[in-house]
C-alpha positions as CSV (number, residue, x, y, z in Angstrom):
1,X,42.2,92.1,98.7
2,X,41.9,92.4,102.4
3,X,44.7,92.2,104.8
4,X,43.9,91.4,108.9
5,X,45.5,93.2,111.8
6,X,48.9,92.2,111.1
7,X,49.0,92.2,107.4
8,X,47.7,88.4,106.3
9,X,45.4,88.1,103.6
10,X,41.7,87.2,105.1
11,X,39.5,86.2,102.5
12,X,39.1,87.2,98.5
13,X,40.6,86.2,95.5
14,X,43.5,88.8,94.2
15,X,42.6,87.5,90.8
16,X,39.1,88.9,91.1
17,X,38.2,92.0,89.7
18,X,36.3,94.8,91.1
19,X,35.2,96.5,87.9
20,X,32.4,94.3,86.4
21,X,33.2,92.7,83.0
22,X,31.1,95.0,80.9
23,X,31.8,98.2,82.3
24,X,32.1,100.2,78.8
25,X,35.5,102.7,78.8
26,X,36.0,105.8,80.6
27,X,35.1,108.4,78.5
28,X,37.5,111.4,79.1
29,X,35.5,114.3,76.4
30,X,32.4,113.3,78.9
31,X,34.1,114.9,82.3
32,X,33.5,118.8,82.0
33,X,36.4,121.1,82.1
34,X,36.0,123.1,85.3
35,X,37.8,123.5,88.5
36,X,37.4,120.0,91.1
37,X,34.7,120.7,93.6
38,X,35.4,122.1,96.9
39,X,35.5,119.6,99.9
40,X,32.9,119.4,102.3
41,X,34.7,119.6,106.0
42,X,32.9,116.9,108.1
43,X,33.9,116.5,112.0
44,X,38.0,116.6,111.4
45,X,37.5,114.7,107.5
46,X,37.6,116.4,104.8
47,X,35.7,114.6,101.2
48,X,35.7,115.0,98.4
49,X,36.1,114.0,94.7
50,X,40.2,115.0,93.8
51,X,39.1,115.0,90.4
52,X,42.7,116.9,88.3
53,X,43.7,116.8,85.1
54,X,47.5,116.8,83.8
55,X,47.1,119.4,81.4
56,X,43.9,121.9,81.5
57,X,41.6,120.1,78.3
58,X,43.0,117.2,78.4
59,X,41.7,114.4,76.2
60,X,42.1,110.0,75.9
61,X,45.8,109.8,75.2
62,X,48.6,107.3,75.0
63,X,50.0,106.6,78.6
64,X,53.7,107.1,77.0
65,X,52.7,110.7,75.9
66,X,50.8,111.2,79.4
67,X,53.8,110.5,81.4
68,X,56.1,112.7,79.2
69,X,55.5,115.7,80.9
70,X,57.4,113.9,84.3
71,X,55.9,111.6,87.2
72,X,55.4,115.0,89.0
73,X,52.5,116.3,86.7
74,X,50.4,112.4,87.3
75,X,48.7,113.8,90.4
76,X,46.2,111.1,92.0
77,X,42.6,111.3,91.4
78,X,39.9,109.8,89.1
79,X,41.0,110.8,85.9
80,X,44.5,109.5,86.2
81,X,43.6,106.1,87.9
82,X,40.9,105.8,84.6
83,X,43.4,106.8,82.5
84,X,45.7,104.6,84.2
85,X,43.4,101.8,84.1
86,X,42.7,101.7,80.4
87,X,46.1,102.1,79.1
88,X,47.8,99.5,76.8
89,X,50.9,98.6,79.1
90,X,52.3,96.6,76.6
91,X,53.3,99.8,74.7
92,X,55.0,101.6,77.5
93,X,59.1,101.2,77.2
94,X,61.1,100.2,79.8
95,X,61.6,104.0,81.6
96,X,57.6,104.7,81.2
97,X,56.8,101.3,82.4
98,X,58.6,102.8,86.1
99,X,57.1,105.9,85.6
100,X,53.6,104.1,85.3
101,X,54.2,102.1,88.2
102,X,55.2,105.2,90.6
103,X,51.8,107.1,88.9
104,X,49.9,103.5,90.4
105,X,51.6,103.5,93.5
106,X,50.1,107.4,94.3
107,X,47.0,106.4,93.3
108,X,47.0,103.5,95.5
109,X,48.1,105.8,98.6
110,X,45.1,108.1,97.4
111,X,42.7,105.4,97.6
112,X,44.1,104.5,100.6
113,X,43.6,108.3,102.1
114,X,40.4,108.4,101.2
115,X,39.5,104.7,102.6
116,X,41.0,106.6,106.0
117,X,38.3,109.0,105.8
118,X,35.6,107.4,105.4
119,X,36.4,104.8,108.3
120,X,36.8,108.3,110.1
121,X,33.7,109.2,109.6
122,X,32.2,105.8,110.6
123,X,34.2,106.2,113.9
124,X,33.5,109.4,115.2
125,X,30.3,108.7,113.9
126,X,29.4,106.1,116.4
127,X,27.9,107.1,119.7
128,X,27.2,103.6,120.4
129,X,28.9,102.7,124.1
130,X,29.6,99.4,122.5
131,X,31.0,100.7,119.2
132,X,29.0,98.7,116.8
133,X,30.3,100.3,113.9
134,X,33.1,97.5,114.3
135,X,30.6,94.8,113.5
136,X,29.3,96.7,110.8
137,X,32.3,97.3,109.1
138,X,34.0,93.9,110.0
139,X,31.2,92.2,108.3
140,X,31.4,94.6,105.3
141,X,34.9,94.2,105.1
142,X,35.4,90.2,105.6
143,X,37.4,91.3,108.8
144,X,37.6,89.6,112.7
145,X,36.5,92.3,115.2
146,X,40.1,92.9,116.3
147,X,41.5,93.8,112.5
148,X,38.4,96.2,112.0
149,X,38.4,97.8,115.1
150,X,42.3,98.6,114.6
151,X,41.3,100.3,111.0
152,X,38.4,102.4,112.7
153,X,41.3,103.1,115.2
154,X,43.9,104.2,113.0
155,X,41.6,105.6,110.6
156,X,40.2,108.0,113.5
157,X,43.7,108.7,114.4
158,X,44.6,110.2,111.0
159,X,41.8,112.2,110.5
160,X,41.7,113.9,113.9
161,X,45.2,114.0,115.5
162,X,47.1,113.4,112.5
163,X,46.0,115.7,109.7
164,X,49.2,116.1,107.8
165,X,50.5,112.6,107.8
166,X,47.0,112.0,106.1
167,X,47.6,114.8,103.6
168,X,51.1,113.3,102.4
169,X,49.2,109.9,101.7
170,X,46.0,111.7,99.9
171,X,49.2,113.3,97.8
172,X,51.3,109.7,97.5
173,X,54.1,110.9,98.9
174,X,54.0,108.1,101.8
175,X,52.8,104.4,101.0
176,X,49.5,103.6,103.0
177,X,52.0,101.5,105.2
178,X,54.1,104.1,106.2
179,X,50.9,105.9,107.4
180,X,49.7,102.8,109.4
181,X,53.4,102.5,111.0
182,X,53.1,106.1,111.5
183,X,49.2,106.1,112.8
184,X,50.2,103.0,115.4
185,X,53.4,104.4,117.3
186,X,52.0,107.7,117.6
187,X,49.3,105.8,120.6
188,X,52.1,106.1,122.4
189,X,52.6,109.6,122.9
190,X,50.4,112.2,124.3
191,X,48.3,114.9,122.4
192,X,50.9,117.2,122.8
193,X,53.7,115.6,121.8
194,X,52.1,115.2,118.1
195,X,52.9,117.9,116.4
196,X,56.8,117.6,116.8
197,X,56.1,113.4,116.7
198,X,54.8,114.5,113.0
199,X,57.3,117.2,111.9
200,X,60.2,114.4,112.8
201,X,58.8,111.5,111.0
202,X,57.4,113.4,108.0
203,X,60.9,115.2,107.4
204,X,62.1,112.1,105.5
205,X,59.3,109.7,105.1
206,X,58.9,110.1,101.3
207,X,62.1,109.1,100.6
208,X,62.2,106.4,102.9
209,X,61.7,102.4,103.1
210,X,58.7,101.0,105.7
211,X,61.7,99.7,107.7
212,X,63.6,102.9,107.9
213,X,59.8,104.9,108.3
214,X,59.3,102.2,111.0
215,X,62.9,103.1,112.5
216,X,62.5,107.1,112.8
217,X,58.9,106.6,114.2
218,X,60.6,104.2,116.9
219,X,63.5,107.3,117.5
220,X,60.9,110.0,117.7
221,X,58.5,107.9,120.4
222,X,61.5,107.9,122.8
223,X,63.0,110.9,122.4
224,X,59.6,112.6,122.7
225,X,58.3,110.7,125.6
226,X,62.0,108.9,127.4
227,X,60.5,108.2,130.8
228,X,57.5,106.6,129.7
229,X,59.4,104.6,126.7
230,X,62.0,103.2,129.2
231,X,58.7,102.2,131.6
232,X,57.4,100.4,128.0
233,X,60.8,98.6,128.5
234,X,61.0,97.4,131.4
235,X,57.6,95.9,131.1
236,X,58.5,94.4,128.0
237,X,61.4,92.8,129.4
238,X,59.5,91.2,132.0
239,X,57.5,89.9,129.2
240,X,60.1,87.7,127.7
241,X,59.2,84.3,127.4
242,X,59.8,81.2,125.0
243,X,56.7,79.6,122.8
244,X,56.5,76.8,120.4
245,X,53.9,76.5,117.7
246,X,53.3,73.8,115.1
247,X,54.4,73.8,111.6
248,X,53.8,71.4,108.7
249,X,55.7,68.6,107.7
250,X,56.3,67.5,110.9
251,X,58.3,70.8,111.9
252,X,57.5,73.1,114.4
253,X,58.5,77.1,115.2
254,X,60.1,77.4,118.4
255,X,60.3,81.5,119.0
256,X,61.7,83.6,121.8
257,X,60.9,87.2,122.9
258,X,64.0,89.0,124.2
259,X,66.0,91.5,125.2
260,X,67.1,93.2,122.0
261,X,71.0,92.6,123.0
262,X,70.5,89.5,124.1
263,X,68.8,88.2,120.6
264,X,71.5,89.9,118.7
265,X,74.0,88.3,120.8
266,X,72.9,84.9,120.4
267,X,71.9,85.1,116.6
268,X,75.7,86.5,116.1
269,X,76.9,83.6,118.1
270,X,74.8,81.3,115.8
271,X,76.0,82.9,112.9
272,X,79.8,83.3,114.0
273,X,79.6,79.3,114.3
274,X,77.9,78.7,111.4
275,X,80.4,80.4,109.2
276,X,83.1,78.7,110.8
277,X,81.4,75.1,110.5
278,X,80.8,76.5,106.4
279,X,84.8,76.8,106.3
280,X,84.8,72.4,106.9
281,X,85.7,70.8,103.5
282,X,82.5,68.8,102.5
283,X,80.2,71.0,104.4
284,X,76.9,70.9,101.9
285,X,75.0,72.6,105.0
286,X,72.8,75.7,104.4
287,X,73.5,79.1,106.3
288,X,70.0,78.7,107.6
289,X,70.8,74.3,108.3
290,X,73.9,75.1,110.1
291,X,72.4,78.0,112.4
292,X,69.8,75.8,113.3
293,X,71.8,72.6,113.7
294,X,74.1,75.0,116.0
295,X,71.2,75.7,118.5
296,X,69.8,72.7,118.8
297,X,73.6,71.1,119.8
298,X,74.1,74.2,122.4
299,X,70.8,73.0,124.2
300,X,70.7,69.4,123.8
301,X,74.3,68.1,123.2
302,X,76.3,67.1,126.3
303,X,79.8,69.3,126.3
304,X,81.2,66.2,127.5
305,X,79.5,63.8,124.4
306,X,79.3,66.4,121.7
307,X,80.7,65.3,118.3
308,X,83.6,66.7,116.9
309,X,81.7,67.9,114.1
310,X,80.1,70.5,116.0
311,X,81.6,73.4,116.2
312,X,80.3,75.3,119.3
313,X,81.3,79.2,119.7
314,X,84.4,80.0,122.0
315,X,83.1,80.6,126.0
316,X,82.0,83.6,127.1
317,X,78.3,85.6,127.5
318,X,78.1,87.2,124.1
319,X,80.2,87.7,121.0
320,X,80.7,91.5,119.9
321,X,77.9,93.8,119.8
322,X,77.7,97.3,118.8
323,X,75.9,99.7,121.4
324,X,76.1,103.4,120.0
325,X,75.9,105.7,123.0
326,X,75.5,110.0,122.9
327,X,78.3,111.0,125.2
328,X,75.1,113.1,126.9
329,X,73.2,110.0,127.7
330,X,76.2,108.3,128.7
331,X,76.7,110.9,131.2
332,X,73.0,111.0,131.7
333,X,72.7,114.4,131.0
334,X,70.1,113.3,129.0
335,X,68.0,111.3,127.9
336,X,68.0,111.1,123.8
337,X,67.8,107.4,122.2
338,X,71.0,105.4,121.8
339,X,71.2,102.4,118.8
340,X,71.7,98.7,119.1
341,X,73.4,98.2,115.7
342,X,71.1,95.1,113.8
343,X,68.4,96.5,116.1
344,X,67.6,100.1,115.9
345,X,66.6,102.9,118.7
346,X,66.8,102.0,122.1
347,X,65.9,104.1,125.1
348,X,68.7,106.0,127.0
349,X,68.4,103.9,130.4
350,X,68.5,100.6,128.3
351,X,71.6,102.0,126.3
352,X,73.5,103.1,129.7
353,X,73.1,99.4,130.8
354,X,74.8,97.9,127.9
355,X,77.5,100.5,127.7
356,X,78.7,100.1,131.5
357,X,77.8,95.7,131.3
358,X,81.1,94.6,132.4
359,X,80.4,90.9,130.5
360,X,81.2,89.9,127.0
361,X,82.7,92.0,124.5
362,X,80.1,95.5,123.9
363,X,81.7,98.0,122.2
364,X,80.7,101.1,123.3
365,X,81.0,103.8,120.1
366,X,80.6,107.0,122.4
367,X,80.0,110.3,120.0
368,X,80.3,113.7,119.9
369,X,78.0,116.1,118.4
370,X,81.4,118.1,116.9
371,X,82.8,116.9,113.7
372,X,86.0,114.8,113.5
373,X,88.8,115.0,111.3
374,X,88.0,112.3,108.8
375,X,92.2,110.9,108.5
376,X,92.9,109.2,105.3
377,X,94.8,105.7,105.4
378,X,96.6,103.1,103.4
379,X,95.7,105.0,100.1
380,X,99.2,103.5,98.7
381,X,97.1,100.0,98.9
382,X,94.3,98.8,97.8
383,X,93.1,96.4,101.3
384,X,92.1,98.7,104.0
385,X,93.9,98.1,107.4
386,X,91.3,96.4,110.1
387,X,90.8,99.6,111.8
388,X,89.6,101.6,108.6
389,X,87.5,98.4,107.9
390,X,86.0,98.3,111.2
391,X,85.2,102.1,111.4
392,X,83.8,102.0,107.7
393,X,81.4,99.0,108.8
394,X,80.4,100.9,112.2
395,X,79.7,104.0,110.2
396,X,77.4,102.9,107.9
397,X,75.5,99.7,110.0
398,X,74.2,98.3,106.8
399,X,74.5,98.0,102.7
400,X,74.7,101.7,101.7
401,X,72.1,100.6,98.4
402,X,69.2,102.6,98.8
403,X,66.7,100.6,101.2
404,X,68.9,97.5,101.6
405,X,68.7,96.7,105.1
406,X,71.9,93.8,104.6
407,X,74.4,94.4,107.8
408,X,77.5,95.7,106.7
409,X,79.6,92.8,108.7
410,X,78.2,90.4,106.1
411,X,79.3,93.0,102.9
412,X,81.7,93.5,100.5
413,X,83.8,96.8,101.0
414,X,83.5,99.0,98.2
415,X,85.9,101.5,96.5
416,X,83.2,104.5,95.8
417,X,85.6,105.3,93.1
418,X,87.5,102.0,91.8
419,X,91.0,101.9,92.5
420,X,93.8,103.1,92.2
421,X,91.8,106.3,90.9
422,X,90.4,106.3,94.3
423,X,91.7,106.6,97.7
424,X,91.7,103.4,100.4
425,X,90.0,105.8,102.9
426,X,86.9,106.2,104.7
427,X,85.3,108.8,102.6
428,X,85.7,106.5,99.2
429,X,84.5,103.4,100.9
430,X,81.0,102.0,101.6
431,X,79.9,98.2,102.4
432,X,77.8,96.7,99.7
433,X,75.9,93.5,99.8
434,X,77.4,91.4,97.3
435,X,74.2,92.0,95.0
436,X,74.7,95.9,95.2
437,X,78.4,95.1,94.8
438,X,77.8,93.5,91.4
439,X,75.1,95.8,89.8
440,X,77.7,99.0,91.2
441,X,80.6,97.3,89.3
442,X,79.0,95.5,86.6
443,X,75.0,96.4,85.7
444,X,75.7,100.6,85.1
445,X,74.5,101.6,88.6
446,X,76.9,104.5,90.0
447,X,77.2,105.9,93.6
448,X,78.7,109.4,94.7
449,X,79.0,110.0,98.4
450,X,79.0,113.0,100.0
451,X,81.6,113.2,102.5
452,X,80.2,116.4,104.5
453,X,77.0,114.8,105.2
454,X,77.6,110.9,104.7
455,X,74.7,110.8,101.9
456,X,75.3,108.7,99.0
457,X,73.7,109.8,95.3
458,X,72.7,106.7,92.8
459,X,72.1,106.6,89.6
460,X,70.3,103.8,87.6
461,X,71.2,102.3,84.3
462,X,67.9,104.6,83.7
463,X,69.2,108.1,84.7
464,X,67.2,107.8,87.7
465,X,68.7,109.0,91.3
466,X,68.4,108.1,94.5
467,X,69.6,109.3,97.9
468,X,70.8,107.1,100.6
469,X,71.3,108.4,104.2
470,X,73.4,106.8,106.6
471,X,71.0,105.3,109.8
472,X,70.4,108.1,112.0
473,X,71.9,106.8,114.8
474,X,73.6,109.9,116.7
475,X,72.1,112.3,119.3
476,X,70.8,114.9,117.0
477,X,69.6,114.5,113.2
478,X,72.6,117.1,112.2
479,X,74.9,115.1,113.9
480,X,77.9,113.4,112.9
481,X,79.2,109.6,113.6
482,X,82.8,109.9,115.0
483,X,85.8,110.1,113.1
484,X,88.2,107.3,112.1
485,X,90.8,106.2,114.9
486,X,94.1,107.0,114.5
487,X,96.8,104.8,112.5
């Protein structure tokens, strides 16, 4: 399967297979038992075969007794991937079939790593002015000139400025598309600035989503580079602009590129009325139907004519937005990325303008590097007073599930530990999407937050754990989001 520039599949069946119908099984007694062979070091690439074994001698086995030894011993290379491959996955139970699918997914990132090197090669193999290795490989590949010239691009990237980002995919501890995110931002930045653009978005990669990958590599581009991130900005926003596009069924996509806090702004006052119009007896509107229905009446629909059915938003620029602001940058004594909360990283310039913008309702969450007191409060109750609530949301941004990117305003608030066992205070509550909520509470899954560093622990019905961080939001990544208000 081949994806283009910006992910869509190009051409190719995914049902066809790659492996010709009468290709005879992998004989494991015919590979000889000696050490792999040493890579050959080509112009920045290194190649070679990462053949590995999970025990020395091993022979054909079941995949159930392969995997018994822990996902850590599957390391990626041919052997495993036959192995793999000619296993009866039928047989696995439910906790090997997850530790067979992890074992596929580092092989896929080593097949990836090693597709990376040989587009490389094929790039810094081309002294051609006019670069026709992009024709060559675009017509190999089933790709337009612009999708193949960005592989050869990224590809090149990895190999020669990017070494080690190239190393954790060849190992499958990043997903080729963490790599790509990771390959594409770092364009942005000068030679010299890579090697600390690396160390900050390797630190946590492998136990990150693409989004949250996609997030830190955003972070690190401005803090390593502000002034030239807050020029990318300001040419950006004189960018915006309004397009419409056909769509089937007689529908059509009208899309908008603006600034961050502007989109967020009107989406929440799209949302804000749709939930209130959802409150209408009757209502059989969609979420999605009602948002929509509520634009198209703010543009077209006279104030003066507008049914009473509609329910347009109360006057005034923008509903509440959260702008997270370093008391440094706020000062400008420096220039380290704020956050637009639904949003992400923003540059210290563009965060100082929605902090001081006199309009609407911004609320501007001004931190300190030192650690608050974290106060307890209502823990005689079970309902948290609207301050606790509001803090608890702010902290967190989003579901605290690992990789759920859900906003916390639109999630339950959960007692870590149920009540009354449990305290009504911010360190024993977390905002859970309703989903989250119901496999915490009724499907086994258990959380345990640490209230030192804000990390929270799950366990699967499995026994499997997983660590989720809270959004890294502050001014440094030791930092620490403020402490609750006072009562």
């Amino acid at each position: 399967m081949e994806f283009g520039e910006f992910g869509e599949f190009e051409g190719g069946d995914e049902s066809d297979s790659w492996l010709p119908a009468d290709v005879p099984p992998f004989d494991f007694d015919s590979v000889p038992e000696e050490p792999p062979p040493e890579r050959d070091f080509v112009s920045g690439v290194t190649l070679g075969s990462g053949l590995s074994f999970a025990a020395p001698g091993a022979a054909a086995a079941e995949l159930g007794g392969f995997l018994e030894a822990g996902f850590g011993s599957v390391e990626p290379g041919l052997v495993e991937l036959a192995r793999l491959g000619s296993a009866d996955l039928t047989a696995l139970g439910d906790v090997e079939r997850v530790d067979a699918l992890l074992a596929i997914e580092r092989q896929a990132s080593w097949l990836e790593a090693l597709r990376h090197r040989l587009l490389g090669l094929i790039s810094s193999g081309d002294m051609s002015l006019e670069r026709w290795c992009v024709e060559e490989v675009g017509a190999a590949l089933r790709l337009p000139g612009g999708a193949a010239r960005t592989r050869l691009k990224n590809a090149e990237q990895l190999c020669e400025r990017l070494p080690a980002v190239l190393d954790a995919l060849t190992d499958g501890q990043i997903a080729p598309a963490q790599a790509t995110a990771i390959a594409e931002a770092s364009f942005q930045l000068p030679d010299a600035a890579l090697p600390a653009y690396v160390e900050r978005v390797l630190a946590r990669a492998p136990e990150q989503s693409l989004a949250q990958t996609k997030q830190a590599v955003r972070r690190a581009v401005i803090a390593l580079d502000p002034g030239t991130a807050e020029q990318r900005h300001h040419r950006a926003r004189a960018e915006r602009h309004v397009r419409i596009a056909p769509a089937e069924h007689g529908m059509a996509w009208l899309m908008s590129l603006l600034p961050a806090e502007d989109a967020r702004a009107v989406y929440a006052r799209l949302d804000t009325t749709a939930h209130t119009t959802k409150t209408v007896a009757a209502e059989h509107r969609t979420m999605d139907q009602l948002r929509a229905d509520t634009l198209i009446a703010a543009i077209l629909t006279d104030a003066r004519d507008e049914p009473q059915t509609t329910h347009v938003a109360t006057p005034g620029r923008r509903p509440a937005v959260s702008v997270v602001v370093p008391l440094s940058v706020l000062v400008e004594d420096d220039e380290q990325p704020g956050w637009l909360d639904g949003h992400g990283p923003i540059t210290a310039g563009h965060a100082r303008r929605i902090a001081h913008d006199p309009t609407g309702t911004w609320r501007r969450l001004v931190t300190d590097p030192a650690t608050g007191q974290i106060l307890d409060y209502g823990t005689t109750r079970y309902r948290p007073p609207p301050r606790l609530v509001e803090h608890v949301m702010t902290r967190d941004g989003e579901c605290a599930f690992p990789h759920c990117s859900h906003q916390a305003s639109s999630s339950d608030l959960d007692h870590i530990h149920p009540y009354p066992g449990g305290p009504t205070d911010a360190a024993n509550l977390q905002p859970l999407h309703r989903r989250h909520h119901n496999a915490k509470t009724h499907h086994g899954w258990k959380a345990h937050r640490d209230p030192e560093t804000g990390i929270t622990t799950w366990t699967s019905p499995q026994g499997r754990a997983y660590r989720n961080r809270p959004p890294e939001r502050w001014n440094s990544p030791g930092g620490q989001p403020p402490a609750p208000p006072d009562p």
